[in-house]
Every structure is written in structure tokens, then in C-alpha cells.
N, C-alpha and C positions, 0 to 999 in steps of 0.2 A: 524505630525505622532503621535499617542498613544504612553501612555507609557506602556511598558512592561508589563506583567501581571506574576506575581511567581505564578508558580502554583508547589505544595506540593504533589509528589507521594510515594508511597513504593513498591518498586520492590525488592523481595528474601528478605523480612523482614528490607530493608533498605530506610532509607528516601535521598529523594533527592529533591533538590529546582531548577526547571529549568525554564526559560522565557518563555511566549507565546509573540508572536508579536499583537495578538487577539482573540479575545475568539475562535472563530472559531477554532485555533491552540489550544487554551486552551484546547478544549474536545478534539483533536485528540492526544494530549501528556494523559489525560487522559484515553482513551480509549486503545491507545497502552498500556501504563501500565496494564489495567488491562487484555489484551489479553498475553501480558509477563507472566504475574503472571497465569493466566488461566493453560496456557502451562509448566510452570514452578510448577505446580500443579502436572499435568494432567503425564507431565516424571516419577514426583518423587514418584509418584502410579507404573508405567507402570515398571521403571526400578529400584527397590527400591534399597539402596545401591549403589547408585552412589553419589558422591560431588555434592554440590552445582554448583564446576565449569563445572564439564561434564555436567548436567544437564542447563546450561545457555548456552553451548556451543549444546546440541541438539537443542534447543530454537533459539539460531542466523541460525543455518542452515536453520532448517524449516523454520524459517521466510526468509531467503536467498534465501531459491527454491522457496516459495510461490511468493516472491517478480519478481523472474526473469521468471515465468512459467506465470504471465500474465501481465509482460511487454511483452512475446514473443505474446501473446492471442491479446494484445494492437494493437502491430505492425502488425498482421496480421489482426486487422481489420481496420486499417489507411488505408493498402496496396489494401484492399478490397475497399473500400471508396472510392479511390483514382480511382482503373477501374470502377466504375460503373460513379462516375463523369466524367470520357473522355468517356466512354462510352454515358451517357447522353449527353454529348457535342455534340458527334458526331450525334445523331439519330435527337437533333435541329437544325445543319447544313444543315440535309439533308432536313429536312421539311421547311426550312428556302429557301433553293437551290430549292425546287419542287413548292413552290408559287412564285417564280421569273419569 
């Protein structure tokens, strides 16, 4: 297995040294930070005069309901997937059953 990779971000003006397993995780701990900071931006225009901590606390939300609004997106399309595959199954058995 590779070794760790530090990778060096700043989120709300603070630095932080966190692991990647591979670069691939490298840019995604990069990217998330900079979509943090994005948002973290973007509040403290929107709602000025809030703390740093209200403003990281709208920022976990949003990204809370972003996160769970397309796992549900996800799941409903696993569940789609899944009937048209027994669906498909079923329309081979039959053609399968009709050249017998």
C-alpha cells in the first residue's frame, strides 16, 4: 500500500494537514475545501454579521441536505435499475420460452 500523502488546506482562514490514501482522495479533500470556503464566502456576503460559527454551521447543513437529497436521487435510481433489469429478465425468458 502507498504511503499517505499530507495534503495542506485552509478552510475559514485556518490551516489544516490532513492524509489522502491517493492522490485521487488528494484532489477530493482539495476540492471539498475549496467548495467549503466557496460557501463559506458566499453566507458571509448573504448573511453579513453572523460568526464564523453560524456561518460553518449553515455550510454543514447545506452540504447535509445536498448530501442526503441525492443519496435519496441515488436510491431511486438503483430501485429503477433494478425493475427494468427483472423486467429485462422477464421479456428474455419469454423469448427464450417462445423458441422452445
Amino acid at each position: 500500500m502507498a504511503d499517505n500523502i499530507v495534503v495542506n488546506i485552509v478552510i475559514a482562514g485556518r490551516k489544516y494537514g490532513l492524509k489522502a490514501s491517493s492522490p485521487e482522495k488528494e484532489e477530493i479533500i482539495r476540492k471539498a475545501a475549496d467548495v467549503v470556503n466557496k460557501k463559506i464566502n458566499y453566507y458571509q456576503s448573504a448573511i453579513a454579521g453572523r460568526s464564523l460559527e453560524e456561518i460553518l454551521s449553515f455550510v454543514a447543513l447545506n452540504e447535509c441536505i445536498t448530501n442526503l437529497s441525492e443519496a435519496r436521487k441515488a436510491e431511486a435510481v438503483s430501485k429503477e435499475i433494478e425493475s427494468l433489469e427483472a423486467q429485462l429478465g422477464d421479456y428474455i425468458d419469454k423469448i427464450d420460452k417462445s423458441r422452445q
